[in-house]
C-alpha positions in Angstrom: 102.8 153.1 94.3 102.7 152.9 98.1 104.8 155.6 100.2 106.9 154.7 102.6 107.4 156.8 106.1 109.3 155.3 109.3 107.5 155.1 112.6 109.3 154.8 115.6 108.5 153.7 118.9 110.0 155.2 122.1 110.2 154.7 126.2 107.5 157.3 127.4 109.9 160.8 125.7 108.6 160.2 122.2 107.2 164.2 122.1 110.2 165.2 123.1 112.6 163.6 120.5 110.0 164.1 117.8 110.1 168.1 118.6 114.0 167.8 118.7 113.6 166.3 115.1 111.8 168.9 114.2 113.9 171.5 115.5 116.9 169.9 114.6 115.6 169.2 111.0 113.6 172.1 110.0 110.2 169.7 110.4 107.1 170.8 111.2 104.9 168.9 114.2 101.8 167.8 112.2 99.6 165.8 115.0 100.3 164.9 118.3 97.5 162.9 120.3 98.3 161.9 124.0 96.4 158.6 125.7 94.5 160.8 127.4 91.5 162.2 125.0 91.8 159.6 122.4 89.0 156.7 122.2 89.4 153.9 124.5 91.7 155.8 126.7 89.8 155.1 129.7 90.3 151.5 129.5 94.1 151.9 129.3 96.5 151.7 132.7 96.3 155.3 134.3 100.1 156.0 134.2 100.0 155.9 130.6 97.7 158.7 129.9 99.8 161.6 129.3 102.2 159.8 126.7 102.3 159.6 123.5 99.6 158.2 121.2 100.9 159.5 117.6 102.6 162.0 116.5 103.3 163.1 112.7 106.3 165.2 111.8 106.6 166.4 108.1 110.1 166.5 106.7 110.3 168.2 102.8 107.8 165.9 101.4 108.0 162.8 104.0 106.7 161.8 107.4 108.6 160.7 110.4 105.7 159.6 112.7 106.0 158.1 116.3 104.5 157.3 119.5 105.6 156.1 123.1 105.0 152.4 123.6 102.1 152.9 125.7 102.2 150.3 128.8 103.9 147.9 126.2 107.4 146.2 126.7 109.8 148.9 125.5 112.9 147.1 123.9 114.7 149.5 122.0 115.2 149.8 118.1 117.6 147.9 116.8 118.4 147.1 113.4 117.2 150.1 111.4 118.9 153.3 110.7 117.2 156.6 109.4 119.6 157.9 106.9 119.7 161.8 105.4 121.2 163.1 102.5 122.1 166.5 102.0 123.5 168.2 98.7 125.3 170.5 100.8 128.5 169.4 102.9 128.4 172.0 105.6 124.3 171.5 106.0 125.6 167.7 106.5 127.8 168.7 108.9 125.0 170.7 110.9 122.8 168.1 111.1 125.4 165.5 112.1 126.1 167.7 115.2 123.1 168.4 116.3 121.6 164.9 116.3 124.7 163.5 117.7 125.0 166.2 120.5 124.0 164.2 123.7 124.0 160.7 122.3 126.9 158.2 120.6 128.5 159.1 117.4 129.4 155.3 115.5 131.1 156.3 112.4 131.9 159.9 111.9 131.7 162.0 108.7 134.0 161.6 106.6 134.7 161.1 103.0 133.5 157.5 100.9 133.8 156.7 97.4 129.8 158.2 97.2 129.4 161.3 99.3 132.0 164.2 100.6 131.0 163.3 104.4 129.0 160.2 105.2 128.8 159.2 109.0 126.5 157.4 111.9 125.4 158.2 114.9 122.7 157.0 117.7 121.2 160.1 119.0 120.6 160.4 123.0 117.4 158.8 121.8 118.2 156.3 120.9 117.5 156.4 117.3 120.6 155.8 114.8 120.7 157.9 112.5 123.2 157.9 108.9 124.0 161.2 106.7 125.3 161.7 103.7 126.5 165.0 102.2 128.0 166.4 99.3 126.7 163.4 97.0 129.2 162.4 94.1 128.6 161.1 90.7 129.4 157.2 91.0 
């Protein structure tokens, strides 16, 4: 069976929302590869060389990789949503603030017929984000 880890693209800050993740989540930075030093590089338009090739997060026993979009038309993410689920309310609740701190909270936690809390949120990078907490027996 395959596994299945997002990678997200970002508009030349992608080390510094995948260190924010990793902060903000407990990950741990894996990889990270700039243009600069990696093969071809020299080939590649000049103001490009200090973002982002790939980076690799680990989160618990998944990956959230990502890289900057590299002299490519950036157009945002839309469409996908990376969604949490915490056993714990109040850890739920901690990770809901931080990630919405800066950026655009869409639906906020609260209780559903599944979860004590469930709520959405684009962070100030643009990612959108949905976490559950407290899950229930449905």
């Amino acid at each position: 069976m395959p596994v299945l880890d997002p990678y997200l693209f970002f508009d030349n800050n992608a080390s510094e929302a995948m260190h924010f993740y990793a902060r903000t989540l407990g990950g741990k930075i894996e990889f990270e590869q700039k243009v600069k030093g990696s093969p071809g590089w020299e080939s590649m338009p000049p103001e490009v060389a200090e973002q982002a090739m790939h980076i690799a997060m680990s989160l618990g026993d998944r990956r959230l990789m990502a890289s900057d979009s590299c002299g490519q038309p950036f157009n945002g993410r839309r469409g996908v949503s990376l969604s949490l689920s915490y056993t714990d309310l109040a850890e739920a609740r901690r990770h809901f603030d931080a990630l919405a701190d800066g950026g655009k909270v869409i639906m906020p936690l609260g209780e559903t017929f599944w979860a004590e809390a469930f709520g959405m949120l684009e962070d100030k990078f643009g990612t959108a984000w949905m976490i559950n907490g407290g899950q229930k027996a449905v």
